[in-house]
C-alpha positions in Angstrom: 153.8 142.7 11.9 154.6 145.4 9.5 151.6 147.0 9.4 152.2 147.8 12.9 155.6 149.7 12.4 156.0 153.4 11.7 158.3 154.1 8.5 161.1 155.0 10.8 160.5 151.3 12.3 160.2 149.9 9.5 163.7 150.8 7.9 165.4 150.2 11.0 164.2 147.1 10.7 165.3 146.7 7.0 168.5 148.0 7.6 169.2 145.7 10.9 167.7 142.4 8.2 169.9 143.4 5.7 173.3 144.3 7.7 173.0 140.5 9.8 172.0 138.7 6.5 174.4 135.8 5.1 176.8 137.2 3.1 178.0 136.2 -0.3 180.4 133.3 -0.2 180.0 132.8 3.8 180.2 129.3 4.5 177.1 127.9 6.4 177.1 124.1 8.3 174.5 122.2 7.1 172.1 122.9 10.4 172.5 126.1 9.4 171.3 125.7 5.8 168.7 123.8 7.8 167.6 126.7 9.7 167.8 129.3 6.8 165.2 126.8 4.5 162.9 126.7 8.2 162.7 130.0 8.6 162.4 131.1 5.0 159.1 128.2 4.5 157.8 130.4 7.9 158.4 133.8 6.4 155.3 135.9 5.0 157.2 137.0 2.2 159.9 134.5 1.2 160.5 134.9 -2.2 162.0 138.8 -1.3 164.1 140.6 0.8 163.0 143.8 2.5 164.4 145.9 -0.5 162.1 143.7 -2.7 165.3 141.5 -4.0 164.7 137.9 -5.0 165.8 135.2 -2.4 165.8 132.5 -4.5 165.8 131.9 -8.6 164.1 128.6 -10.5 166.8 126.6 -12.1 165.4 124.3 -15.2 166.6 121.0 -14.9 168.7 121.8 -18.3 170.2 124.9 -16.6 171.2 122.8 -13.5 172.6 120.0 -16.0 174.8 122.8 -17.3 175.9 124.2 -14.4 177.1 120.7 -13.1 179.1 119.9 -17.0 176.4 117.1 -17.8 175.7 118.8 -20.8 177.1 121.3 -22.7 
């Protein structure tokens, strides 16, 4: 748990998250997509990263319209 880590730990551990994380644009099968959603329903913080940057965004169903040219 974090609470347990020294601030040295702690940003190693950041740093080791961050550097192994998906990557913009890297294509993911869909067991991995899978496994990304399990873990990130298991995760004590989900909606953040480590650096405190969001991991998801809410989409209204008038924005997702849009994006998909239903609407214009």
């Amino acid at each position: 748990a974090k609470e347990n880590l020294a601030p040295w730990e702690e940003k190693i551990a950041e740093s080791l998250a961050c550097h192994s994380a998906i990557k913009a644009g890297q294509q993911l099968s869909g067991e991995e997509m899978r496994e990304l959603v399990r873990q990130l329903e298991q995760a004590n913080q989900p909606r953040t990263c480590p650096h405190g940057r969001p991991t998801m965004i809410h989409l209204s169903s008038h924005q997702l319209e849009k994006e998909f040219g239903r609407i214009s």
